[in-house]
C-alpha atoms as an extended CHARMM CRD file, in Angstrom:
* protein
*
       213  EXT
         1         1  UNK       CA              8.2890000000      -22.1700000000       11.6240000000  PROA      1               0.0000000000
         2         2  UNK       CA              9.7920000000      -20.0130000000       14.2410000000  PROA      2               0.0000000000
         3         3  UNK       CA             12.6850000000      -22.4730000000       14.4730000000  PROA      3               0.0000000000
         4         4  UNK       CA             14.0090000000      -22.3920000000       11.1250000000  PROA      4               0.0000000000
         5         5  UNK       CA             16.8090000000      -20.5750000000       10.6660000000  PROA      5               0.0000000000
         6         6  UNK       CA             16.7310000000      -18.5650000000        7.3120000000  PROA      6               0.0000000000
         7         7  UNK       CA             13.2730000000      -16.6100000000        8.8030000000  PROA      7               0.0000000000
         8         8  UNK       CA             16.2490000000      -14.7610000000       11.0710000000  PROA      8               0.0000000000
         9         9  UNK       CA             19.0490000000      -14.4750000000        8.3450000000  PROA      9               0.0000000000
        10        10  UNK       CA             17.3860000000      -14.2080000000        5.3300000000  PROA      10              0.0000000000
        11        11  UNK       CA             15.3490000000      -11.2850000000        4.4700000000  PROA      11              0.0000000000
        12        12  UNK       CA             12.3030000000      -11.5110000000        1.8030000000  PROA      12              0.0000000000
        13        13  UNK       CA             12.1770000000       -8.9690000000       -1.1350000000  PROA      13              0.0000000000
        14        14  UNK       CA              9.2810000000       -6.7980000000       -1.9290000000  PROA      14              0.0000000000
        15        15  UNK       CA              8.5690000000       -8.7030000000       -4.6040000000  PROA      15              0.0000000000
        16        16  UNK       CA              8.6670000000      -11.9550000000       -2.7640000000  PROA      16              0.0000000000
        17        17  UNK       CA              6.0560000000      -10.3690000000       -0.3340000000  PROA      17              0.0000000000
        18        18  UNK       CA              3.9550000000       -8.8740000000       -3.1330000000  PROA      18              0.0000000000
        19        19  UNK       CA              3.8550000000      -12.5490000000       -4.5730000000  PROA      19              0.0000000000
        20        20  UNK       CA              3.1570000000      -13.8520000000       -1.4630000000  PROA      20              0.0000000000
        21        21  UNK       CA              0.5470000000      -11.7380000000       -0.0660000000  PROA      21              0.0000000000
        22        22  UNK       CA             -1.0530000000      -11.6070000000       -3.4440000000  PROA      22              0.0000000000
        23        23  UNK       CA             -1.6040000000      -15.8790000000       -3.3660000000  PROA      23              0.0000000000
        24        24  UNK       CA             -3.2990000000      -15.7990000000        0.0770000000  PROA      24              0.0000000000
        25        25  UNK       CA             -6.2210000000      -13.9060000000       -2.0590000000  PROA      25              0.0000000000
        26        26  UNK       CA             -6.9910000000      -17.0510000000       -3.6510000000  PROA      26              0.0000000000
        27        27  UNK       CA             -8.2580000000      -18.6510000000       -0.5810000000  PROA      27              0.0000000000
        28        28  UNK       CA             -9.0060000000      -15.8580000000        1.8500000000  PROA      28              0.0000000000
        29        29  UNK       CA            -11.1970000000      -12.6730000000        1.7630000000  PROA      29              0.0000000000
        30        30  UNK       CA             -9.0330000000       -9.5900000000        1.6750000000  PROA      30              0.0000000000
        31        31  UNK       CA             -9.3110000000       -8.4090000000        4.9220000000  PROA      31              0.0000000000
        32        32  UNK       CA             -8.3330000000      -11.5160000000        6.6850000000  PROA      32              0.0000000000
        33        33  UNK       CA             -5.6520000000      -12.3150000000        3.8780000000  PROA      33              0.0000000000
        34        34  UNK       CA             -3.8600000000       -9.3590000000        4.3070000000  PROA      34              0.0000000000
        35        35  UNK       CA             -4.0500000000       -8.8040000000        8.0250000000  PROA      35              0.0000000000
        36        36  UNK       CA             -2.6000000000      -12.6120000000        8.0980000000  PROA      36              0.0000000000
        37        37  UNK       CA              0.2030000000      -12.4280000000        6.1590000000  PROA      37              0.0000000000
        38        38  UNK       CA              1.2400000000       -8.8130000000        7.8430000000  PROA      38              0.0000000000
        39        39  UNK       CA              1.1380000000      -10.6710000000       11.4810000000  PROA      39              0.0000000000
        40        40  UNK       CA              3.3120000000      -13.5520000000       10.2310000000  PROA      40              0.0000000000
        41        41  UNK       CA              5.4110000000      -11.6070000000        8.4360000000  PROA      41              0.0000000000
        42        42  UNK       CA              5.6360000000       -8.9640000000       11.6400000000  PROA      42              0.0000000000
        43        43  UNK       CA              6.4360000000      -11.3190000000       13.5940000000  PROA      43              0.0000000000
        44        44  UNK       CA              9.7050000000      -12.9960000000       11.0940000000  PROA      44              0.0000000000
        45        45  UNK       CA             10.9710000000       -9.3740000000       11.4170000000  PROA      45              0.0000000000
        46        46  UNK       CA             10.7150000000       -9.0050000000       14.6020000000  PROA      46              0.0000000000
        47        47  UNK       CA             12.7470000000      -12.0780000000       15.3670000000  PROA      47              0.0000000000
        48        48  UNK       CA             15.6540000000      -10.8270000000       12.8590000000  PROA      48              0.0000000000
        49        49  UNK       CA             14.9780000000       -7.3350000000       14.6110000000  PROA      49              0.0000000000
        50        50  UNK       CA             15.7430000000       -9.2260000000       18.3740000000  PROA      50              0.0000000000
        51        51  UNK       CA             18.1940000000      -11.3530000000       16.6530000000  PROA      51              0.0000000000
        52        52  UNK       CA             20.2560000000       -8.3340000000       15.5340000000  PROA      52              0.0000000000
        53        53  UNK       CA             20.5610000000       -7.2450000000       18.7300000000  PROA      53              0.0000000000
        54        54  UNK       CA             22.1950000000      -10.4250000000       20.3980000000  PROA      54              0.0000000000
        55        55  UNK       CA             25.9890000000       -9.3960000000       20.9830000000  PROA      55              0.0000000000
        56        56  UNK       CA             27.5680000000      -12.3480000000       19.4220000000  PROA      56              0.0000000000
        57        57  UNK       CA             25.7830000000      -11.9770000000       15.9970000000  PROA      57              0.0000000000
        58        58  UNK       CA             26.4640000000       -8.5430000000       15.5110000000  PROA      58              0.0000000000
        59        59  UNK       CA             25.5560000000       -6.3540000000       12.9080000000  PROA      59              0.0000000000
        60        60  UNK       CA             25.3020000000       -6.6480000000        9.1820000000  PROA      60              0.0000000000
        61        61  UNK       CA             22.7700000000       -8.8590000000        9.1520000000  PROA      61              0.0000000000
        62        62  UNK       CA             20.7610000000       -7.1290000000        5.8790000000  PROA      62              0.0000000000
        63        63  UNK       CA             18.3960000000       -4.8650000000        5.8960000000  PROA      63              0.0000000000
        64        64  UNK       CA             17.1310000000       -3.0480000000        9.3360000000  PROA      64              0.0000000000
        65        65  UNK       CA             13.1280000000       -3.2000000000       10.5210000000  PROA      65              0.0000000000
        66        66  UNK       CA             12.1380000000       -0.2050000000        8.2290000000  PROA      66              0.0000000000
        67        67  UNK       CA             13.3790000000       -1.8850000000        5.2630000000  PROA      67              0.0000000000
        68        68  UNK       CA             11.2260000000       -5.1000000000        5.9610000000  PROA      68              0.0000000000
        69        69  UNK       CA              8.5010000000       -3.3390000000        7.1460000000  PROA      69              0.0000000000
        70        70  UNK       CA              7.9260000000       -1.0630000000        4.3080000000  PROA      70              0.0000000000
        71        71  UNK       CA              7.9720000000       -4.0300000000        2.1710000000  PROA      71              0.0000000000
        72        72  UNK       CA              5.7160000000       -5.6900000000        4.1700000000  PROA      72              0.0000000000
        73        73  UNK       CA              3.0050000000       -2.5860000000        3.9140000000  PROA      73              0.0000000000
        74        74  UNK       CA              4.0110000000       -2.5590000000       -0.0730000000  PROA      74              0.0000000000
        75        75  UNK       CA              3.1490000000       -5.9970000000       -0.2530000000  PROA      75              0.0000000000
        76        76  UNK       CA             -0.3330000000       -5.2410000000        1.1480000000  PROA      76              0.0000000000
        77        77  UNK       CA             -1.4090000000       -2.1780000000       -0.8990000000  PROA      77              0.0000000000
        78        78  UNK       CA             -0.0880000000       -4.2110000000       -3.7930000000  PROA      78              0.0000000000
        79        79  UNK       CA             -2.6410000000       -6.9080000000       -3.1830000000  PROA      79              0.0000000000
        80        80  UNK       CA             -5.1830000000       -5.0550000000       -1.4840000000  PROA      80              0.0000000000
        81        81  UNK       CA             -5.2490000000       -3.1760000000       -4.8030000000  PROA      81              0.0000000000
        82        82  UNK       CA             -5.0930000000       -6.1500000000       -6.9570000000  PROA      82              0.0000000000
        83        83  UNK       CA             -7.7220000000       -7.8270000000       -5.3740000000  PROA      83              0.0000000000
        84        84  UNK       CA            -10.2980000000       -4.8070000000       -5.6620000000  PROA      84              0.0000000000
        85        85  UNK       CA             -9.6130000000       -3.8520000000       -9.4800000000  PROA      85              0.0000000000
        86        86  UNK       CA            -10.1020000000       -7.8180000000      -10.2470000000  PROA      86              0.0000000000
        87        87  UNK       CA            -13.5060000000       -7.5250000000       -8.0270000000  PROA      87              0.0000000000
        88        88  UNK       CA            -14.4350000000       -4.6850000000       -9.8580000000  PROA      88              0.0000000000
        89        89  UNK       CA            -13.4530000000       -6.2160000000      -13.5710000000  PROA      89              0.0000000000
        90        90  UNK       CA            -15.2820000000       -9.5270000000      -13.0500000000  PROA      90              0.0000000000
        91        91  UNK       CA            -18.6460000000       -7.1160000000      -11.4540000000  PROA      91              0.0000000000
        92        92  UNK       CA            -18.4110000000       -5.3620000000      -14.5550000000  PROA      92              0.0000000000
        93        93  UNK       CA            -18.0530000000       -8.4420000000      -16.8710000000  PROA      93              0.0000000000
        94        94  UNK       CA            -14.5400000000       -7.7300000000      -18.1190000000  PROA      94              0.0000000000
        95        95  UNK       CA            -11.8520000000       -9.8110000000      -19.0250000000  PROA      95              0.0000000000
        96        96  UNK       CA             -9.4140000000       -8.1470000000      -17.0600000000  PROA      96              0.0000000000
        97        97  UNK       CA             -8.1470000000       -5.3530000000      -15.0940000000  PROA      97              0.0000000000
        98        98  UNK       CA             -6.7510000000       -3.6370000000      -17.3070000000  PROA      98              0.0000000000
        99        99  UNK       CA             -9.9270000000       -3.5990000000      -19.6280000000  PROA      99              0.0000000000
       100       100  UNK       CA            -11.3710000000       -1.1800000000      -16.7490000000  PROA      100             0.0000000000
       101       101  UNK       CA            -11.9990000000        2.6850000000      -17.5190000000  PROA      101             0.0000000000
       102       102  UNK       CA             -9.4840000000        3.5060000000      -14.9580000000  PROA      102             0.0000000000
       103       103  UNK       CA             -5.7110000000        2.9190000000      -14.0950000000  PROA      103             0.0000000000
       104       104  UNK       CA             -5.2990000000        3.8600000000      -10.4940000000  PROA      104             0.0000000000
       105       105  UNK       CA             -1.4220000000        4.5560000000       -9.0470000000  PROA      105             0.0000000000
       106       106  UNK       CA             -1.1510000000        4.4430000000       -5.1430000000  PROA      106             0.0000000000
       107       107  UNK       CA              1.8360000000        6.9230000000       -4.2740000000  PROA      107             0.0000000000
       108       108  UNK       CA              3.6500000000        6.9850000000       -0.9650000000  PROA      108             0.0000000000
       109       109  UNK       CA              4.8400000000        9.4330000000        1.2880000000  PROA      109             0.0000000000
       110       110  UNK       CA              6.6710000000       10.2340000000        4.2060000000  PROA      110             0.0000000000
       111       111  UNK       CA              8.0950000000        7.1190000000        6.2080000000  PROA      111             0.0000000000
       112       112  UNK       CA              6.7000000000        4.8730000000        3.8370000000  PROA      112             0.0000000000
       113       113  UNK       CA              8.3040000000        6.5640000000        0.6800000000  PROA      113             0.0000000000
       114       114  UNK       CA             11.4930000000        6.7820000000        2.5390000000  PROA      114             0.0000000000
       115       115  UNK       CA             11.4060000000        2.9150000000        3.2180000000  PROA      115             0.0000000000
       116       116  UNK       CA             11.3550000000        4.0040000000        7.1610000000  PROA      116             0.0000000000
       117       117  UNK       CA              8.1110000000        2.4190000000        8.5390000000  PROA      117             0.0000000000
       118       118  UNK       CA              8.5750000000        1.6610000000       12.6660000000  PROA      118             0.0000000000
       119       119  UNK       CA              6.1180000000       -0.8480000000       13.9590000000  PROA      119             0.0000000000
       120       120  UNK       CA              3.4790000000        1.6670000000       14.8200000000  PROA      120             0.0000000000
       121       121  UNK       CA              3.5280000000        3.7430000000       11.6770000000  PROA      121             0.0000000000
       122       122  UNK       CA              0.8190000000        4.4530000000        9.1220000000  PROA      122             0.0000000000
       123       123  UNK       CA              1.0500000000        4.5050000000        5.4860000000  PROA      123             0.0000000000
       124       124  UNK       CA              0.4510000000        8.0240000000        4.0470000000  PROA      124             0.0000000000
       125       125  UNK       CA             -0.5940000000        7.2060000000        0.6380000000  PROA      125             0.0000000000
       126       126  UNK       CA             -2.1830000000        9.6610000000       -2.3060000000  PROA      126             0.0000000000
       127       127  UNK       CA             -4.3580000000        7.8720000000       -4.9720000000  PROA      127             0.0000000000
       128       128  UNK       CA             -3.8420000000        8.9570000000       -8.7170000000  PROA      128             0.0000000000
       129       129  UNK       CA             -6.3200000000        7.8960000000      -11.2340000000  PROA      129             0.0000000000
       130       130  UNK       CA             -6.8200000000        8.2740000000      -14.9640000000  PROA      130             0.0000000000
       131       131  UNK       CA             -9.4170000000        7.7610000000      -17.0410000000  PROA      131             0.0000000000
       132       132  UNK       CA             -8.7950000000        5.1880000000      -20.1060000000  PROA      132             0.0000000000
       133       133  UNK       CA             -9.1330000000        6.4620000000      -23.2740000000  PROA      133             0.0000000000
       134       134  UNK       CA            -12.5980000000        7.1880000000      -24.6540000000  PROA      134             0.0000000000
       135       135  UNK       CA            -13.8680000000        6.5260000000      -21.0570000000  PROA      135             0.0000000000
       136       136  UNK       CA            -16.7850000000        8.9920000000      -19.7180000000  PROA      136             0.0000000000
       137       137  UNK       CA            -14.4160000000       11.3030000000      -17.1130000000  PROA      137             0.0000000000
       138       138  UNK       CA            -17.4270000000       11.3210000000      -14.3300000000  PROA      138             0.0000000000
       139       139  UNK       CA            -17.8100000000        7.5820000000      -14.4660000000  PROA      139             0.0000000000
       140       140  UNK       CA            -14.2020000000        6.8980000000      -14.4080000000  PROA      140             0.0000000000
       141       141  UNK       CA            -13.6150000000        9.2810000000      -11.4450000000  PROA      141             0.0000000000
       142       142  UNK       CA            -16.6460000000        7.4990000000       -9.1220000000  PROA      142             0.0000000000
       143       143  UNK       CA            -15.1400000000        3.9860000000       -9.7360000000  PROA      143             0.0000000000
       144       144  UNK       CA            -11.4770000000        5.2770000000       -8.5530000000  PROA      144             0.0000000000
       145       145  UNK       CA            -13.0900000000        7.2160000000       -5.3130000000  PROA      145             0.0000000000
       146       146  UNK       CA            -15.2150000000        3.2610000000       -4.8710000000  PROA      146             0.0000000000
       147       147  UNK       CA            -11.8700000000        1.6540000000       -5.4900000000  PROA      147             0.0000000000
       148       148  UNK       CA             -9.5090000000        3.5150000000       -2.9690000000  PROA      148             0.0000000000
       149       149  UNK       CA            -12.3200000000        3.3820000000       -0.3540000000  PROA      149             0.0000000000
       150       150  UNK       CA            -12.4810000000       -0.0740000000       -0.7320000000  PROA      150             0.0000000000
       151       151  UNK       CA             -8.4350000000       -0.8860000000       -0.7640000000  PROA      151             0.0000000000
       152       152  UNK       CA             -8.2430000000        1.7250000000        2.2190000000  PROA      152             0.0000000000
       153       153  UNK       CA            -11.2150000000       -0.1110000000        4.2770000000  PROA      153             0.0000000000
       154       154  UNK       CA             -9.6380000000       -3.7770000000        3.3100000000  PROA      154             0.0000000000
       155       155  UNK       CA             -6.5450000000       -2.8720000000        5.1240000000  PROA      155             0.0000000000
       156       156  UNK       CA             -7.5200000000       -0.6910000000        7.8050000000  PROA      156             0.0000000000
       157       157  UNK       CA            -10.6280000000       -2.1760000000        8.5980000000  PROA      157             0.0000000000
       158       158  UNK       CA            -10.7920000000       -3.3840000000       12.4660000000  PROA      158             0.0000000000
       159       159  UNK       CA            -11.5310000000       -7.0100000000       12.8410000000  PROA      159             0.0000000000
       160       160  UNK       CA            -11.1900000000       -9.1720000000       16.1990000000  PROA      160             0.0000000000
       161       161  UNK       CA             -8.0580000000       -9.8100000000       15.2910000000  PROA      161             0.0000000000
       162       162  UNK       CA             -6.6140000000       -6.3910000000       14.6660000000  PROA      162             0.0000000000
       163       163  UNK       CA             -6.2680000000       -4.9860000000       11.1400000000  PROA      163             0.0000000000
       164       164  UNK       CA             -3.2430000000       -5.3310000000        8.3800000000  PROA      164             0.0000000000
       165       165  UNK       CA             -2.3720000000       -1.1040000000        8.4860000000  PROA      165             0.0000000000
       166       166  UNK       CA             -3.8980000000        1.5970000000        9.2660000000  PROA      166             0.0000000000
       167       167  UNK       CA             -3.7840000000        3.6910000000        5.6940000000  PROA      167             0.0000000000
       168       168  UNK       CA             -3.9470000000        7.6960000000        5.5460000000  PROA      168             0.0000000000
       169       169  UNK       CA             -4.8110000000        9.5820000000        2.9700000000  PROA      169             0.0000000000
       170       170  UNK       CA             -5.6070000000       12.6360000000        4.5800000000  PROA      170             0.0000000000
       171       171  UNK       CA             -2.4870000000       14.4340000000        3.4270000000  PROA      171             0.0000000000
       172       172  UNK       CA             -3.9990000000       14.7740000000       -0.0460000000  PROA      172             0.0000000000
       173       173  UNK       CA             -5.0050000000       18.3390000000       -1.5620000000  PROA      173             0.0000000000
       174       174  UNK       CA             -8.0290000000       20.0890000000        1.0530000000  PROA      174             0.0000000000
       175       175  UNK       CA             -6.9130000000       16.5080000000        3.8200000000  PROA      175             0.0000000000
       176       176  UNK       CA            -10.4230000000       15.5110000000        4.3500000000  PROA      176             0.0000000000
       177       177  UNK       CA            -12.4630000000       17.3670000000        2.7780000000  PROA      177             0.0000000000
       178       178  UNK       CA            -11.2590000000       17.1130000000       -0.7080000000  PROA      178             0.0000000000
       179       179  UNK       CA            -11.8070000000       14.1720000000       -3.4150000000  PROA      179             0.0000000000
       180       180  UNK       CA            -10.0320000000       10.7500000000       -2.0010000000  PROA      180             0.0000000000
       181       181  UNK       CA             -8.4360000000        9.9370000000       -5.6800000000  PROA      181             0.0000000000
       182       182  UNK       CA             -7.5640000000       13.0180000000       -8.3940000000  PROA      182             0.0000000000
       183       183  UNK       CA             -6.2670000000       12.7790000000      -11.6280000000  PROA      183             0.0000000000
       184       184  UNK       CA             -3.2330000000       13.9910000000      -12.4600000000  PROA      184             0.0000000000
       185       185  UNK       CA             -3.9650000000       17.2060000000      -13.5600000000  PROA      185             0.0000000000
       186       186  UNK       CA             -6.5440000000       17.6250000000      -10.9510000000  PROA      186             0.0000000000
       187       187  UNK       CA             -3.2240000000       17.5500000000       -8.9390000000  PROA      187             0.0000000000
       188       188  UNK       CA             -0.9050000000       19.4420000000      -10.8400000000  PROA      188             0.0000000000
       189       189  UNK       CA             -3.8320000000       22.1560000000      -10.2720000000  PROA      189             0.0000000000
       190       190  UNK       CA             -4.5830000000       21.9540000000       -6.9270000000  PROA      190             0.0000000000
       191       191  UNK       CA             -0.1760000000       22.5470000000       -6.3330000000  PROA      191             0.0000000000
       192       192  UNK       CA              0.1980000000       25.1940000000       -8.5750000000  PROA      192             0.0000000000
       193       193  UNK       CA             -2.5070000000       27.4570000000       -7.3180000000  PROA      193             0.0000000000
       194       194  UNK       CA             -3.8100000000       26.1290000000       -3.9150000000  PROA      194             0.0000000000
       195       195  UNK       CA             -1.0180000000       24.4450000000       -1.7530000000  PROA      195             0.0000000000
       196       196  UNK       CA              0.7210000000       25.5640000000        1.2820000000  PROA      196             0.0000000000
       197       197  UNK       CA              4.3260000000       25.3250000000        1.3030000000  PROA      197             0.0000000000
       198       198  UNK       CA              4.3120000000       22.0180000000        3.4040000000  PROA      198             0.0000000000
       199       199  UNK       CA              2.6920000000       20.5080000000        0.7030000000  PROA      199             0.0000000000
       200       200  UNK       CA              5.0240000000       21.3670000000       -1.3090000000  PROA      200             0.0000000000
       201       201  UNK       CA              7.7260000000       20.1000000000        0.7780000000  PROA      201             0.0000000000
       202       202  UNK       CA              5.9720000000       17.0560000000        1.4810000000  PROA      202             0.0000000000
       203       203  UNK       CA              6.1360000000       15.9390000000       -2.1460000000  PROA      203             0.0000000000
       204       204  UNK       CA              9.9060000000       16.1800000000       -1.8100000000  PROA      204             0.0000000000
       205       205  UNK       CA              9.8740000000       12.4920000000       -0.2800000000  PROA      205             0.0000000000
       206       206  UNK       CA              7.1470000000       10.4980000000       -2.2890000000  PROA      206             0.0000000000
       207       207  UNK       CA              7.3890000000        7.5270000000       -4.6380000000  PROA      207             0.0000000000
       208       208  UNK       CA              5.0870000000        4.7990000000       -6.8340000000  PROA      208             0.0000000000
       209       209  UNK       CA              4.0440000000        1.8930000000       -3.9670000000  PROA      209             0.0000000000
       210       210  UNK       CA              1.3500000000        0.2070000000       -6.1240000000  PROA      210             0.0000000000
       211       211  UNK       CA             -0.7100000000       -0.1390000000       -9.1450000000  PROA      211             0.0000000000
       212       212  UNK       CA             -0.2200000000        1.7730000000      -12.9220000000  PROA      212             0.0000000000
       213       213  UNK       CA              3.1970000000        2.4700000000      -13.3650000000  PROA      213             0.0000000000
């Protein structure tokens, strides 16, 4: 594996991870599935990383570490989210994800929005939820605060073997103290009558990593 050539030239797409990182949930928890396929795939760009760096293959080689590893970490919320909502479907009997009273968006920020990620960064992450139609609101809003915990503890959870990321949400409206997934309009609240001007700023440089479009 580590001698094969296209690991160094060739660089995977997101959605190449996000395929990939998604089929390991077939045959591994989630917590060992995606701290797995982050090492492996850490360790691929670190050997383009080193390889870059060797005088006689010079540059141009695709795209740098914080391209990779940003898709690497999208890869894991991807399937770290995928994994809970089809946990939470088959508890509840449904067909489907998508037949839950919930849709649930993960948004980036920061380094990870800007595709920037250094090996030692967190993901700063906001969750968005909204109730499906007809839905009871209070029901709806406990199973997307259960749902984020759980995709937040799947990936940052410490096991003997390290853990996949270490995921923040704690630059969401009140940081700690406030509601780990809002609607929308709980949002759109919060900004227009409650938020500092950082927060403001901060939502400058955030974008869609996972879950409802």
């Amino acid at each position: 594996w580590l001698r094969d050539p296209r690991l160094r030239d060739d660089p995977r797409t997101g959605e190449e991870l996000a395929r990939m990182a998604v089929a390991r949930l077939h045959w591994q928890d989630t917590t060992a599935a995606l701290r797995r396929f982050k090492q492996l795939e850490l360790l691929r760009v670190v050997l383009r990383d080193v390889d870059a760096a060797v005088p006689e293959r010079g540059p141009g080689m695709g795209p740098g570490p914080g391209d990779e590893l940003t898709a690497i970490a999208e890869a894991c919320l991807v399937a770290g989210l995928r994994a809970e909502l089809r946990q939470r479907a088959d508890a509840l009997g449904l067909t489907a994800p998508d037949d839950l009273p919930v849709s649930i968006t993960i948004v980036g920020m920061g380094t990870l929005a800007g595709g920037e990620l250094t090996y030692a960064s967190d993901l700063d992450v906001l969750f968005v939820h909204e109730p499906a139609e007809g839905a009871d609101e209070n029901e709806a809003t406990a199973l997307a605060l259960s749902i984020a915990t759980n995709v937040i503890a799947s990936l940052s959870r410490i096991t003997p073997d390290g853990n996949a990321f270490d995921v923040d949400a704690d630059l969401r409206p009140e940081g700690r103290s406030g509601p780990l997934a809002r609607s929308l309009a709980s949002y759109e609240a919060y900004w227009e009558r409650w938020a500092e001007p950082w927060e403001h700023q901060a939502l400058l440089r955030v974008r869609r990593v996972a879950g409802d479009r």
